[in-house]
Residue, then its C-alpha position, 0 to 999 in steps of 0.5 A: x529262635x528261627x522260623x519253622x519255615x527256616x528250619x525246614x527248607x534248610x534241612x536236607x530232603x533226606x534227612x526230613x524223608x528219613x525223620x518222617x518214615x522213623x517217627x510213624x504216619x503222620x496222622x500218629x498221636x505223636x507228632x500232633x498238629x505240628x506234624x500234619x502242618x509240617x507234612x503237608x509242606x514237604x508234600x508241596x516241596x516233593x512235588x515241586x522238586x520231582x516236577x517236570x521240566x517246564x521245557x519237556x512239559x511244553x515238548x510233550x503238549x505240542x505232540x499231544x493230539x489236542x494240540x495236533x488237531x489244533x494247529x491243523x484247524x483243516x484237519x479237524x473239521x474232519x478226514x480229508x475228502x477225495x476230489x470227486x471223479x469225472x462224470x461220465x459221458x452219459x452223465x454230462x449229456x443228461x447235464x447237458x441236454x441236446x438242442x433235440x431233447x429240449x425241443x421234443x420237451x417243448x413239444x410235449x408241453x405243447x401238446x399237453x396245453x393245447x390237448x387241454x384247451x381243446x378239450x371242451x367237451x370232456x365233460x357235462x359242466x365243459x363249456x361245450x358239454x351240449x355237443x358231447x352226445x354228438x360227438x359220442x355219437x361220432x366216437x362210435x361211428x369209428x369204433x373196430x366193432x361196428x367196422x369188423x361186424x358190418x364187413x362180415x355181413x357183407x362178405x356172407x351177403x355177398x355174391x360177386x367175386x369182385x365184391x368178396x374180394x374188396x370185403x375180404x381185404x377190407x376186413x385184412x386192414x381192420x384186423x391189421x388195425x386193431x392188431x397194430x394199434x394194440x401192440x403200439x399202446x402196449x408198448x408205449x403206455x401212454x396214458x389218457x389224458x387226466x380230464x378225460x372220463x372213462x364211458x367209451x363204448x366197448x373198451x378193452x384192456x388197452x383201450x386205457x392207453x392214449x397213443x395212438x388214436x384207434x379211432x384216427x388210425x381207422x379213420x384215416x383208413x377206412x376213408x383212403x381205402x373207400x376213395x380209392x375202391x368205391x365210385x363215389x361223387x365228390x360230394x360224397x367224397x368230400x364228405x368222407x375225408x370230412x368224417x375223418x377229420x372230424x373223428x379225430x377232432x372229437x377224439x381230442x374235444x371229448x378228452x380221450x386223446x392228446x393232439x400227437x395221438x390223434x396226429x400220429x393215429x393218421x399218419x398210422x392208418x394212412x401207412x396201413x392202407x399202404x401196407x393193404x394195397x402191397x399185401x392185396x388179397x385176390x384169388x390169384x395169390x390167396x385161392x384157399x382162403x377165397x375157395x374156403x369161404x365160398x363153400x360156406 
């Protein structure tokens, strides 16, 4: 008697197709458990027999995607990025700064450093708090105010023409001071340095910026216009640039200013003195204004 093995991969794939359709679902009572078993072989051989090509299997996997990305390791790490454009030529000179810049750089660093080491007296508990009452008092000795009201007092005491005229030019160059002064820390906003307290006499809004030095712009000119409009013995003399200097090395030892904003507040105030003695005012080239004020 032969195998059900046998019998079975020797009949034809028809033959067994049509005896399974005609004698009902393989799950009838009619067949039992031999027809299930027999079933589930022909099942096996269907699909062995209806399977695809192992050729066309391995053609389609090597067009699959899975296996593109795999073959191009590059590409699956991710899109392909452009090289990056040129920088442009105001880009390469921030990347590369000129011999300029550094050393303005330099500079600032310097200033910062020796503006904080000079700064003994920015503080009661400074190694030299003691001197800071007098070196307040000096701050204001160069204040604008004291300048603008005792010049006023000596311009309506006055009762020569030649001493109107000096008063009334004096008075030009300290509103052309405060006017200049006020517009230049405007501008540049520098501010105060970080050790400094705020209890200056009589501020105003721009009087929270640090460049320049008010008080060494009005030092430096208030000393070169007394030399040069009063007789005065060269003690005397020598003591007014010493008040100068020593203004301005207040401004810095109290903590107020930074060394280039007392620095740049001389160079300014000598400037200005310049700009007063061009734009001098007599009552050859400025008689309404002298006429007014002495009829008051």
């Amino acid at each position: 008697m032969p195998s059900p093995r046998r019998s079975v991969e020797g009949r034809p794939l028809g033959v067994s197709a049509s005896s399974s359709s005609s004698s009902g679902s393989p799950g009838s009572p009619a067949h039992g458990g031999g027809g299930g078993s027999r079933f589930e072989f022909q099942s096996l051989l269907s699909s062995r027999a209806t399977g695809v090509d192992p050729a066309c299997a391995r053609l389609r996997a090597s067009e699959s995607p899975v296996h593109r990305r795999s073959s191009f390791p590059l590409a699956a790490a991710g899109p392909s990025q452009a090289p990056p454009p040129p920088l442009p030529e105001e880009d390469r000179m921030d990347l590369n700064p000129s011999f300029l810049g550094i050393a303005l750089r330099s500079l600032l660093a310097i200033d910062l450093w020796l503006s904080k080491k000079l700064g003994v007296c920015a503080g009661e508990s400074s190694s030299w708090g003691s001197v800071r009452p007098l070196m307040k008092l000096l701050e204001i000795s160069g204040h604008g105010i004291p300048w603008l009201v005792g010049t006023l007092y000596c311009l309506c005491r006055s009762d020569s023409w030649a001493g109107r005229e000096v008063l009334m030019n004096l008075l030009f160059a300290l509103l052309l001071d405060l006017l200049l002064v006020a517009l230049i820390k405007g501008l540049v906003r520098r501010r105060r340095p970080a050790h400094n307290q705020m209890d200056m006499f009589v501020t105003l809004s721009v009087d929270k910026y640090s460049f320049p030095s008010g008080h060494a712009t009005r030092a430096a000119l208030m000393s070169r216009f007394i030399l040069n409009h009063l007789v005065l013995a060269i003690p005397l003399r020598v003591l007014v640039v010493l008040w100068a200097f020593v203004l301005g090395l207040s401004r810095v030892m109290l903590g107020r200013h930074n060394v280039t904003d007392v620095a740049f507040g001389f160079f300014l105030g000598y400037m200005q003195y310049s700009i007063v003695d061009y734009c001098w005012l007599s009552p050859h080239n400025a008689p309404v204004l002298f006429l007014l004020w002495s009829q008051q």
